[in-house]
N, C-alpha and C positions, 0 to 999 in steps of 0.2 A: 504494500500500500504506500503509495505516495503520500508527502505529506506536502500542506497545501501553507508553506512558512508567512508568506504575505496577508491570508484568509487570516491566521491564528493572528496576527499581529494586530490587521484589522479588528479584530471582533476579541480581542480580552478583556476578560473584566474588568481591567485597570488601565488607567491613563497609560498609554506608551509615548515617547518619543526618543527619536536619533538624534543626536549633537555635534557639530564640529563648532568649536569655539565657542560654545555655549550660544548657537542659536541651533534652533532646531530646523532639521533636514528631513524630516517625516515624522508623523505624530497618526494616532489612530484615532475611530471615530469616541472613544470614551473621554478621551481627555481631549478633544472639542464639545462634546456635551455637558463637562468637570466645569469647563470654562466659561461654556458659554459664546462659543465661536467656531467659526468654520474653519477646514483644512488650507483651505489660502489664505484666513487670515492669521494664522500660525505659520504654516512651513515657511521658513524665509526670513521669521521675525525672532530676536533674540528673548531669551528665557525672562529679560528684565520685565517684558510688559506683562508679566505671571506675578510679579511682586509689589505688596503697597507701596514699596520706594526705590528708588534707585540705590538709595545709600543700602537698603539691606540686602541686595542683589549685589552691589560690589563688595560688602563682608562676608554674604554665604560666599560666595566666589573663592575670595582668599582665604580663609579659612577653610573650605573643603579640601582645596586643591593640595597643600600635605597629606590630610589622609589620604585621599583619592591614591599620590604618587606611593605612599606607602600601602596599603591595603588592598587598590584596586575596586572597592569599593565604596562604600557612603550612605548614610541611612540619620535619616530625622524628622518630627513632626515640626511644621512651622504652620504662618500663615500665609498664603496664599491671596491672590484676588482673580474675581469674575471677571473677563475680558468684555464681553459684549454682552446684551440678551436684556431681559428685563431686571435681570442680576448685575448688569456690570458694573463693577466697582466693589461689589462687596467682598468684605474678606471671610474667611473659611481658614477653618485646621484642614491640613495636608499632610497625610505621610509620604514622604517624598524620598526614594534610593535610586541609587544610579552605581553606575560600572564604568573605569574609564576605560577604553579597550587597548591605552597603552598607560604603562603607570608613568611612566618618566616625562607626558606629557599630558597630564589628566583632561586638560581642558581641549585637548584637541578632537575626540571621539566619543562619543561615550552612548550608553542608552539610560533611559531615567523611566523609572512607572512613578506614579501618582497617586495618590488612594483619599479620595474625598473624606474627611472626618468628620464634616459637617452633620452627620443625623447621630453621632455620639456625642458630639464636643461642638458647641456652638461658642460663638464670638460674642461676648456681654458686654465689655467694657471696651470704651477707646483708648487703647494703647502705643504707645512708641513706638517707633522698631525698635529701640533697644530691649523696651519691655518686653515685647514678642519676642526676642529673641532669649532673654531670661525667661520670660515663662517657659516656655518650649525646654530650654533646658530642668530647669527646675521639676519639671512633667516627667521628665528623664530620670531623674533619682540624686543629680547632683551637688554636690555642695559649691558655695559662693566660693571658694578657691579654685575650684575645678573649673565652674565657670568664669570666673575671672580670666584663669591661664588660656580658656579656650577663646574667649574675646578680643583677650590683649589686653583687659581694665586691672583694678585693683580688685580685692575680695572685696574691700569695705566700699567699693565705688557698684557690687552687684547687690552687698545690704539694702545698699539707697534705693535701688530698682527693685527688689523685693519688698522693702518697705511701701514703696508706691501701688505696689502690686495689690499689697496683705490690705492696702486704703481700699483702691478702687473695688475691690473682690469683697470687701466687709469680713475679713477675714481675721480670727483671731487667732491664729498659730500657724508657723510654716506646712504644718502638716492641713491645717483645713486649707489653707493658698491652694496644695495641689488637688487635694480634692476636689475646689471649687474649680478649677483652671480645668481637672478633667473632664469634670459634669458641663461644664460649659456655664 
């Protein structure tokens, strides 16, 4: 039996798409429906217009891109935003892995799935990108040194963004933050 590689890629349950330099080079129909957009108005266009800002698309960027060169892999929940449709603009939790298909230059290949989080974990609060990107780690299991080292900040400079957090969430202890930050 043949296998039909293009069909499977098409039709998976999860967002696919192909990358050279972190824009995408094909992408399937699940993650133009994730989005919120059609196959031409993705292929061609760089991964940034997937993300609330430019500044957190050029930090996942440099940040991944050591693991990626080490591991060959990469996996995280962030947020995300709706490209087009009656949703564009909105943000969503995403779990988002990718493969670079060379290590030594991660950013030049890679393929990336997508997994909508949105009907487990919804978006309450208007947050930063930096706060997104603490919460998401913190969602992780982390401690504020670990996120620190992985940001590039201080420990005590990820406190402050946890503190911001534990406000907006109504939250009284680090451990309800992630509780609440899971439930949405």
């Amino acid at each position: 039996m043949n296998i039909d590689y293009r069909l499977a890629f098409d039709l998976a349950p999860v967002g696919l798409a192909l990358s050279r330099q972190r824009t995408m080079v094909d992408c399937n129909q699940a993650l133009c429906d994730m989005f919120g957009a059609s196959r031409e108005q993705l292929v061609g266009q760089s991964f940034q217009i997937l993300y609330p800002s430019a500044d957190e698309y050029e930090r996942t960027g440099a940040r991944i891109a050591p693991i990626l060169g080490k591991s060959g892999t990469y996996a995280d929940d962030r947020i995300m935003k709706r490209v087009e449709g009656r949703l564009k603009g909105e943000p969503f939790w995403c779990h988002v892995t990718g493969r670079a298909l060379r290590r030594e230059a991660p950013h030049e290949a890679g393929i990336w799935s997508f997994e909508d989080l949105s009907s487990r974990r919804a978006v309450r609060a208007e947050l930063t990108p930096r706060e997104r990107e603490v919460a998401a780690f913190l969602m992780d299991g982390l401690t504020s040194k670990e996120i620190g080292k992985l940001l590039a900040i201080s420990h005590r400079t990820v406190e402050i963004y946890r503190a911001r957090l534990m406000r907006k969430y109504q939250a009284g202890s680090s451990v309800d933050l992630v509780h609440k930050l899971i439930a949405g």
